[in-house]
N, C-alpha and C positions, 0 to 999 in steps of 0.2 A: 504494500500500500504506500502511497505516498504520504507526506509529512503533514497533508490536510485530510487525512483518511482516504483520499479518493485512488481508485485500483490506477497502477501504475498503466501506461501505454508501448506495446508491442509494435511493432510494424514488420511483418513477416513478407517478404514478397514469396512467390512462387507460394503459396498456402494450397492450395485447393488438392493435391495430392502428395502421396510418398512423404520422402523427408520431412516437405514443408508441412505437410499435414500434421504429422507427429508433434512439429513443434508447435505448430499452433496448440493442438492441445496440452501439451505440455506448459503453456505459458499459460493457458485458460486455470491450468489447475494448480499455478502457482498464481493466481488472483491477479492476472494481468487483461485488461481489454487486449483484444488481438483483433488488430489490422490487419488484412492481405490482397495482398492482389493475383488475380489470373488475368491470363491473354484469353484463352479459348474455351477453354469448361467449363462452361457456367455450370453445368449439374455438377460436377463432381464441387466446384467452391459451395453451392449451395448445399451440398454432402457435409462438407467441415461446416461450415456454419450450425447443423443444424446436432452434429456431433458434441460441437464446444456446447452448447446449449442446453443437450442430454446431461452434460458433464456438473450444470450451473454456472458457466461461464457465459463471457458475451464476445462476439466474434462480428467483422464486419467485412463483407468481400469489396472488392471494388475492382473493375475490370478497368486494367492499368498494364501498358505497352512501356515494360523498364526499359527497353533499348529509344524510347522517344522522351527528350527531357524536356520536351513542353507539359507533358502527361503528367511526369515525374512530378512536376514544381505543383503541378496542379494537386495530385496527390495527397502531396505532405501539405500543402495547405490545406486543402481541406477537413484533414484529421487534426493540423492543428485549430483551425477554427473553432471544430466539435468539440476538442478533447483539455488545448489549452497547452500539451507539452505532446512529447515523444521523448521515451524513459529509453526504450533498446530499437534499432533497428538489426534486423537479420534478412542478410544478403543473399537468399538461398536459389531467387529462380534461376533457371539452367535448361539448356539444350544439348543435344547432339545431332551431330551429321557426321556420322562415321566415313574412313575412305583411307584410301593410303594417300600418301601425300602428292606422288606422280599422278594419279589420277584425281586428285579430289577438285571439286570446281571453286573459283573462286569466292561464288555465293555463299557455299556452304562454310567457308574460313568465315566468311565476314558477318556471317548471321550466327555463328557461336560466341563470337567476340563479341559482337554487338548485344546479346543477351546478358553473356555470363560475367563480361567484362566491365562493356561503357554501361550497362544497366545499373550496377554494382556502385560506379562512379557517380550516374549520377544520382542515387538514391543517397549517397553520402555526403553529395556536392548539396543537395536541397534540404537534407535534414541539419547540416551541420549547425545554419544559422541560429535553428532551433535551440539542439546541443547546447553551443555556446552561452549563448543566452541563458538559459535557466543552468549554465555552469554543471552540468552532468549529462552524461551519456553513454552506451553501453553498445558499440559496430561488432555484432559479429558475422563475418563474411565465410560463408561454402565453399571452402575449394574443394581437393579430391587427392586421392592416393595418388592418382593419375600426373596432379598438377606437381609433383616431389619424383614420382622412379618413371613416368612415362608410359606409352602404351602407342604399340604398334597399332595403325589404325584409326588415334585420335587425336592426329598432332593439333587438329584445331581445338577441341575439347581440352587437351592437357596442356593447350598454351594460355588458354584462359583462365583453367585455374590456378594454372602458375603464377601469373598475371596478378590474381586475384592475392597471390601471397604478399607479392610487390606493394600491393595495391596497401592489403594489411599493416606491413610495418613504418610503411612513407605514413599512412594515416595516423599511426597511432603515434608516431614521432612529433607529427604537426595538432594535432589536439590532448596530449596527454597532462598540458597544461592547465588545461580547463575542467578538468577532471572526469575526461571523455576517455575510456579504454577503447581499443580496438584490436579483438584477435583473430584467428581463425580456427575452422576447424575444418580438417580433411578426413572425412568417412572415406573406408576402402569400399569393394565392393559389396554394396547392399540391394538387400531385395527386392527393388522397385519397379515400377513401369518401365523406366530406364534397363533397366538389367534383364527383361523379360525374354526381349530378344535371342539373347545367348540358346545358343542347342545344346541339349542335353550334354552333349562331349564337353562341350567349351566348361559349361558349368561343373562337371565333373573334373575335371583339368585345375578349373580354378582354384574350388575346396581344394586339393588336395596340395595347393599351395599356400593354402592360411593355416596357421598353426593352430587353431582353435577349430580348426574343422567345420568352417559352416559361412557359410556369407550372414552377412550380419543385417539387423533389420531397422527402421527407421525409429523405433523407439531403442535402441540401441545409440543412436546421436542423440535425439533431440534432448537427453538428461545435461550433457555436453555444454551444451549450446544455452541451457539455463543457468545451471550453474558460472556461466561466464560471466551473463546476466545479473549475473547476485552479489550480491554486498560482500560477500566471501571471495569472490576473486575480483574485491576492488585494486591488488598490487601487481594486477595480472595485466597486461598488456604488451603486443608486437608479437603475441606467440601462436605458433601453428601446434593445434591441439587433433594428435592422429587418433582416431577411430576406425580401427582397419582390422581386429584379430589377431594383427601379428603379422601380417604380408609384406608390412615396409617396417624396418626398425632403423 
């Protein structure tokens, strides 16, 4: 809660499935309103919505294009209008366009960058004002196993999360004065829509290179991603926090 009883404010992008979903509830059930955005699902956001709610929490979707930063600004004002602050933002939405690099098309680089990258930037670039201002703040940003040991196949995907590390400790260098952390966290591979893909060999292949024997699930991060959150890791900042089993050490 905040310092005038009233539930602190979330801003989750990518909410409406997988990871983000987790977190959304996760923050519902740590007494947070939760913000989010989707591009395209509207049933599956209207899904979490309707989950946080079962939970007793309160949740609010808003279909919102992170790679357009006219959206973005429009966004974060809006919720700050409603809300008055923004306590934590989490940088989670994400694409892929798999390909090897010889063949991949240029679109497909520039629309994973442009998601998981300048999305990331400018939802950070429009909250910061915020941040600053009421003097606290809480960035945590999605990268991936991917964006630290690589992965044949995703050089666009694991240059954005790479990206996204950059992205983490330049930010957290430039706001840590104000008492704004910002870290990351890189889940390996987990069981999402994203991962469904995989044929049975690939996912058989994969387990049997995590030491912990299993791919790991979206409530497996989003504890993570709270606790970052929290008053407890207020000395915490510039750090890549891995959620992976055991695959990257």
């Amino acid at each position: 809660m905040g310092e005038d009883g009233s539930k602190r404010i979330v801003v989750v992008t990518g909410g409406a499935r997988g990871i983000g979903r987790a977190i959304c509830l996760a923050f519902a059930d740590a007494g947070f309103h939760v913000y989010f955005n989707y591009q395209a699902d509207a049933d599956a956001a209207a899904e979490t919505e309707t989950l946080v709610r079962k939970r007793g929490g309160q949740a609010t979707a808003m279909r919102v294009d992170v790679a357009d930063e006219t959206a973005v600004k429009t966004f974060f004002k809006d919720i700050v209008a409603a809300s008055g602050r923004v306590d934590v933002l989490v940088n989670n939405a994400g694409i892929t366009r798999d390909g090897l690099i010889a063949m991949m098309k240029e679109a497909d680089w520039c629309d994973v960058l442009d998601v998981n990258l300048k999305g990331a930037f400018h939802c950070i670039k429009a909250v910061s004002r915020q941040m600053i201002k009421q003097r606290y703040g809480r960035i945590i940003n999605i990268s991936s196993v991917v964006g630290v040991s690589g992965h044949a196949g995703q050089a666009n995907y694991a240059a954005s999360k790479a990206g996204l590390i950059g992205l983490t400790t330049s930010a957290a260098a430039e706001f840590a004065s104000r008492n704004i952390t910002v870290n990351a966290v890189a889940p390996g591979f987990i069981d999402t829509d994203m991962t469904k893909g995989f044929s049975e060999k690939a996912r058989t292949q994969l387990v049997e290179k995590i030491p912990l024997g299993r791919m790991g699930t979206p409530d497996d991060v989003a504890p993570m991603v709270v606790f970052l959150a929290s008053d407890a890791a207020a000395y915490i900042t510039g750090q890549v926090m891995h959620v992976n089993g055991g695959i990257y050490m």
